[in-house]
C-alpha positions, 0 to 999 in steps of 0.5 A: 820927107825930111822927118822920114828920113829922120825917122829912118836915119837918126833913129832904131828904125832900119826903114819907113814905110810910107802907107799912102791911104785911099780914105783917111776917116778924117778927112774929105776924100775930094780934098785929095789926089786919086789914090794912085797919083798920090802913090806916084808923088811919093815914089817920086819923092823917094827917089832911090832911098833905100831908107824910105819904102812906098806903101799901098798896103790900104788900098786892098783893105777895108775903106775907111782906113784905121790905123789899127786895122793897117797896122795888124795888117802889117804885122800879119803879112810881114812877121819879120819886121816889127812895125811902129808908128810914126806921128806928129804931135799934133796927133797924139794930142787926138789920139784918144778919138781913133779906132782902138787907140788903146790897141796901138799903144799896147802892141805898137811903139808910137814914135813922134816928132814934136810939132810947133803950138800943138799940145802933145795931151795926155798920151806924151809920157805913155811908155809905149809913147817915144818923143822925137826932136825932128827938124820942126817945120810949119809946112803941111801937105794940106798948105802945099796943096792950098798953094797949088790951088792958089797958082802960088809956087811949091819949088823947094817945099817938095822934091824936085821931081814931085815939083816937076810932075805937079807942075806938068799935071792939073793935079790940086788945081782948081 
């Protein structure tokens, strides 16, 4: 949340939208919330920022979700905007293993935010490619759901709201 609302408010960008996607190709689906909860946390998590916008443009498409196909999604359904994508270093590293990644880097800026011991690789000075010094932190989702299955606290790692509702939900618990 602190890097969307860099992204949205120390940026071009007017707004981000939050694309919450029910298969990420990469990673295991039982590892995750169902998809409607997981839509629920980050609309908490938003709150009433008017800078940050909760998205389930993927839960209507094609499963597994590529970036690709959600972005010309995008692009189609809302003509007046102009979309980008935002990602942590750490991604851009593999971004030559996704889905017409050349594709992207054509018709998309790719704004990213730098990310601690990972290589950017070879996409770091690609023209479509923005760098991005945003607060550097070593807290991922996947740490905060390993913490919750380890009965270990997430106060102060998340919003005081998505706290309050994980804390009163079995959600990520063994």
């Amino acid at each position: 949340m602190i890097i969307a609302n860099y992204m949205a408010t120390q940026t071009d960008l007017k707004q981000v939208w939050l694309v919450v996607s029910p298969q990420n190709p990469l990673k295991k689906k039982n590892s995750l919330a169902r998809d409607y909860d997981r839509l629920h946390l980050v609309r908490l998590a938003i709150g009433d920022n008017l800078n940050l916008k909760a998205s389930n443009i993927e839960f209507d498409l094609p499963k597994p979700s590529y970036t690709i196909d959600t972005l010309t999604y995008l692009k189609e359904k809302h003509p007046a905007h102009e979309f980008v994508l935002i990602m942590g270093g750490d991604n851009l590293g593999t971004l030559h293993k996704w889905k017409n990644y050349e594709l992207i880097l054509e018709n998309f800026e790719v704004y990213v935010y730098k990310r601690p011991k990972y290589e950017l690789g070879t996409f770091e000075d690609h023209e479509s490619v923005k760098m991005f010094d945003a607060p550097l932190m070593e807290i991922s989702a996947s740490y905060i759901r390993r913490c919750i299955r380890e009965g270990l606290s997430v106060q102060y790692l998340v919003s005081e709201a998505v706290f309050e509702y994980l804390e009163a939900s079995s959600l990520y618990r063994k």
